[in-house]
C-alpha positions, 0 to 999 in steps of 0.5 A: 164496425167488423161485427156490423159488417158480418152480421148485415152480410149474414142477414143479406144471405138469409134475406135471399134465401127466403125471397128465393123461397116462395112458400117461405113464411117466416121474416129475418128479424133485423136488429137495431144495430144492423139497421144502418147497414141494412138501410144502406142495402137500398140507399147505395144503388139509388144514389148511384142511379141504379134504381131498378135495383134499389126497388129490387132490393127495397121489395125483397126487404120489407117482404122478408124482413121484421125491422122497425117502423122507422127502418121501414119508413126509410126505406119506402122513401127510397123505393119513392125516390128512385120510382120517380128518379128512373121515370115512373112517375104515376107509380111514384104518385100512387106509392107516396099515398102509401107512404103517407098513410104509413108515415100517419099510422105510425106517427113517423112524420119523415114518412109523411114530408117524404109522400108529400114532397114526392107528390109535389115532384110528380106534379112539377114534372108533369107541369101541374105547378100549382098543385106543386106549390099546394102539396110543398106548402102543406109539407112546408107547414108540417116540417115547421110544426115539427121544428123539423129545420132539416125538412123545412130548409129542403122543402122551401128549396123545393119551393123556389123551384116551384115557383120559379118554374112557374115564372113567379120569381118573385116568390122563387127568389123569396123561398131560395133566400129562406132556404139558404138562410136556414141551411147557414144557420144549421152549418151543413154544408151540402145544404147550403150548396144546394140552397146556393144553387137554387138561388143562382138557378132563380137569378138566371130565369130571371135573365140576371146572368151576373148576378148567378155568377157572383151569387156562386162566386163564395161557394167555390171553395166549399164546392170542392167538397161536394158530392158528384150530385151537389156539384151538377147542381151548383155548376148547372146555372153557372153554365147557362149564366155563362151561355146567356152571356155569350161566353161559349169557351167558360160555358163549355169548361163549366159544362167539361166539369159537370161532366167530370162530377157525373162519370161515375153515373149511369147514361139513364140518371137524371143529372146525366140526362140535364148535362145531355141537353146542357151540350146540346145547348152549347151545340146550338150556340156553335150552330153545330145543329147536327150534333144537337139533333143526335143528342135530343135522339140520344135522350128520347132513346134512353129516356126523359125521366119525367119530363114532357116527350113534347118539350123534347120533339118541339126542340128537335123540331127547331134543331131540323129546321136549323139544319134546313130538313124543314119539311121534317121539322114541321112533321115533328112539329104537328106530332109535338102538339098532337102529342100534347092534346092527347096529354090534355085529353087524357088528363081530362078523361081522368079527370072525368073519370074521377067525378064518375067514381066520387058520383058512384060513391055518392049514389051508394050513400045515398042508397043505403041512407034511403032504408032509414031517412027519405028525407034526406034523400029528397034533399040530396036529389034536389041538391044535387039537381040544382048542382047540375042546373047550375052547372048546365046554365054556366057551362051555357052562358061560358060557351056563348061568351066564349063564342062571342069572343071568337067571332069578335077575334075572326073579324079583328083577324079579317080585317088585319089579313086584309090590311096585310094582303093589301100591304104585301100588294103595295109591297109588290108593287112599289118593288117590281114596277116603280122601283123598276121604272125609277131605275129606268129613268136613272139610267136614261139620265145617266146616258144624258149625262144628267149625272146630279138628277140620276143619283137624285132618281137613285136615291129615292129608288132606294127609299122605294125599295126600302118601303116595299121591304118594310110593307112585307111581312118580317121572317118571323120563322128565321127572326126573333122579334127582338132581332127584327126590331133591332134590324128596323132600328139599324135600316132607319138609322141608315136612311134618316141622318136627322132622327136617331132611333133606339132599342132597350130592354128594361125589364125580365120578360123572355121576348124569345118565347112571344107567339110569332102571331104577337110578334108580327103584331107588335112589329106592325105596331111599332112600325105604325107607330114610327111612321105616325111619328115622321108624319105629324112631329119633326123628331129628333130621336125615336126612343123604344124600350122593352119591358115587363116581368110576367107579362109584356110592355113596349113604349114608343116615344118621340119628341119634336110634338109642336102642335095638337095630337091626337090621343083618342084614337080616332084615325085610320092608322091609330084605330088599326093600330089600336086594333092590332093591340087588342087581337092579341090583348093588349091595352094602348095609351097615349100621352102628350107632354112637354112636346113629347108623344109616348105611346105604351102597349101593355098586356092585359 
């Protein structure tokens, strides 16, 4: 270990003064034994976050040194790997080609799995997820051709994450569950926690708190043990289990000990950066929007690494508006989706760009073939003129469909802005003017002394009242659709002693990212279709139940049915209501049986 040590820092000493040298030709040799050391030169600083060194000290090696082929791999994957942990995502893209090029010269598949597996991060980030999913399972195929149950066992958990992100849960949960099954079986115990941690990571996406907790539960004792990183990962989903269960104190003491693990690391790591936006997330639950705000300051002065700048603006753009600077907020706001149209467009200018270079090669081909073929070429041209016809005549007919649609969708938006304009009238109305004389009325019974007809005329001013304010728009701006529907099931069960109305939620689909515009329609849906109900059944209970995995339903059920009801559609408050669900496409229908009415919305 001593001979080791001198003779890496002697190798060191002349690998320096040759990088100082730069009419220097001549390369160290490393030897086999030294080769560890070597390698460590550039593993150390990445691991600790120190990546501008990491690259530094990988360049300066394969400049001035003759090593192995093996030796090199391991060092190009780490020059990948803190490329892209510092942020620089393209650099790390075009680098991972070079590395699979290297990797398949000289047979060294770690090479190969590394590039790809690299390729597959930079489109994740970039939210390109299903060409993610493409280069992990090309890499997945490989590692398991090579028997290679390392690789296998990291990419399936690159996998999982993937798909995940990707809200296929499904799949996310399949591939966390073959990752830790292979982690298991191999006994390395940062495998399984990591493993274990993707699999907690997938249970909370899917809103299943206690399920990430007890997930986690059996691996603390082994987590003691684990390197700073592994322990940010492990405690990361336990503390937004902790937080989706409202249990602030635990998720602040899980977020204390992240922080602990990671003191050692430099404000621009990645994981530092995740347990930045961790605290302020837990700013946000205390409604602490000013702590918040600086943190989201903070992490767009020192960096995203990798993630989309946009994401970060639309969350401080939330946090001014919480603190009521809303002009600010809606400033930040339009750059935010500015920002991700100039992504959008710059994505498809270089997609452009790379058909006009595929189109240049293809024309140089065809130029050279002409000296001895013209056959050929006559086929290649009328080929590729028919390509483009095609093309011509799809591109036609999508944009007229497209049109088509639009203006089938403005005359839907028409004609519910008119039915809103005119609700909103009524509202008015009802509020200032009939409320008003109702209230007159009362007091001129109650200087009567005609105190049983004044609270009659009372009561029912406060039916007005709660009419004109179920007629206004609900503040989606300050409400989350299912904070409103429970706010209309609290009022209606205040006002109606004979009818109980209730809210549930049976499945996994996140209500809190709805549009406000799908929002405001389903509120208007579920309100239509509460008032059909007390108009033609005598129910005792009104029963709404969320649900949905992907994509979203609601059913809306009563009993109390005692006569025929219509199923079809066909009058006025079920056609708009039936419009109202196709605007924001989705499919209604109704069924009638055994006295009860069910109606279900569900999205195309």
């Amino acid at each position: 270990m001593f001979r080791n040590t001198v003779l890496t820092f002697i190798l060191s000493l002349l690998i320096i003064s040759t990088g100082c040298n730069p009419h220097s030709k001549s390369k160290v040799t490393v030897p086999s034994e030294a080769e560890e050391n070597i390698f460590m030169l550039v593993y150390t600083p990445n691991y600790e976050g120190r990546y501008h060194e990491a690259i530094t000290t990988a360049d300066s090696l394969m400049a001035t040194c003759q090593m192995s082929d093996s030796l090199k791999a391991f060092i190009m994957i780490e020059r990948d790997v803190a490329l892209i942990n510092m942020g620089e995502v393209e650099a790390g893209y075009n680098f991972a080609d070079t590395l699979i090029s290297f990797g398949k010269e000289t047979g060294i598949n770690e090479a190969v799995l590394q590039g790809l597996t690299a390729k597959g991060l930079v489109y994740r980030r970039s939210n390109r997820l299903d060409s993610a999913i493409a280069m992990y399972s090309e890499a997945l195929e490989l590692a398991v051709q090579d028997r290679n149950a390392e690789w296998e066992q990291a990419i399936a958990d690159y996998l999982a994450v993937a798909y995940t992100e990707a809200n296929r849960i499904a799949e996310g949960h399949q591939f966390a569950i073959r990752a830790l099954h292979i982690a298991e079986e191999t006994a390395d115990t940062a495998s399984i926690l990591h493993s274990a941690s993707t699999l907690a990571s997938v249970l909370a996406k899917s809103k299943d708190f206690n399920g990430t907790i007890s997930e986690l539960h059996p691996y603390r004792q082994m987590f003691e043990k684990a390197s700073p990183s592994i322990k940010i990962k492990f405690l990361t989903p336990l503390f937004h289990s902790y937080l989706g269960l409202d249990s602030v104190a635990k998720a602040e003491q899980v977020l204390r000990e992240a922080e602990q693990a990671a003191e050692g690391f430099p404000k621009e790591h990645f994981q530092s950066i995740i347990l930045r936006l961790c605290r302020a997330k837990l700013h946000k639950a205390r409604k602490q929007y000013d702590k918040e705000y600086a943190i989201y300051l903070e992490v767009d002065s020192i960096g995203t690494i990798g993630r989309q700048s946009e994401d970060l603006m639309l969350e401080k753009a939330l946090s001014l508006s919480n603190m009521g600077r809303n002009e600010e907020a809606f400033a930040m706001m339009g750059d935010a989706y500015a920002t991700l149209d100039s992504i959008r467009n710059s994505d498809l200018q270089q997609e452009l760009s790379d058909l006009s270079v595929r189109y240049d090669t293809l024309t140089k081909q065809i130029e050279i073939e002409r000296l001895g073929r013209q056959w050929w070429i006559m086929v290649y041209i009328i080929s590729v003129c028919a390509v483009a016809i095609a093309l011509i005549i799809a591109l036609f007919v999508y944009y007229r469909n497209r049109s088509r649609r639009r203006l089938a969708r403005e005359r839907r938006e028409q004609y519910l802005n008119g039915l809103e304009e005119e609700r909103g009238r009524m509202a008015r109305e009802l509020h200032d003017d009939i409320a008003g004389q109702l209230l007159g009325l009362q007091w001129e019974l109650q200087a009567r002394n005609d105190n049983e007809a004044a609270d009659r005329i009372g009561a029912i001013g406060r039916q007005v009242r709660t009419l004109s304010h179920e007629l206004m728009p609900p503040r989606f701006a300050e409400l989350t659709f299912c904070q409103l529907l429970i706010d209309f099931a609290r009022k209606f069960n205040e006002t109606h002693n004979n009818v109980d109305m209730s809210v549930t939620d049976e499945g996994s689909f996140d209500w809190d990212s709805l549009p406000v515009r799908y929002s405001y329609e389903l509120y208007r849906i579920m309100q239509e279709s509460v008032t059909n109900a007390l108009k033609h059944a005598t129910p005792s209970r009104i029963k709404i139940t969320l649900s949905g995995d992907g994509k979203f339903s609601i059913t809306i059920s009563n009993d109390g049915v005692n006569g025929s009801v219509d199923t079809t559609f066909s009058g006025a408050g079920s056609t708009t209501l039936k419009t109202r669900a196709e605007s924001i496409g989705c499919d209604t229908e109704a069924h009638v049986s055994n006295g009860s009415y069910r109606l279900d919305i569900k999205q195309r």
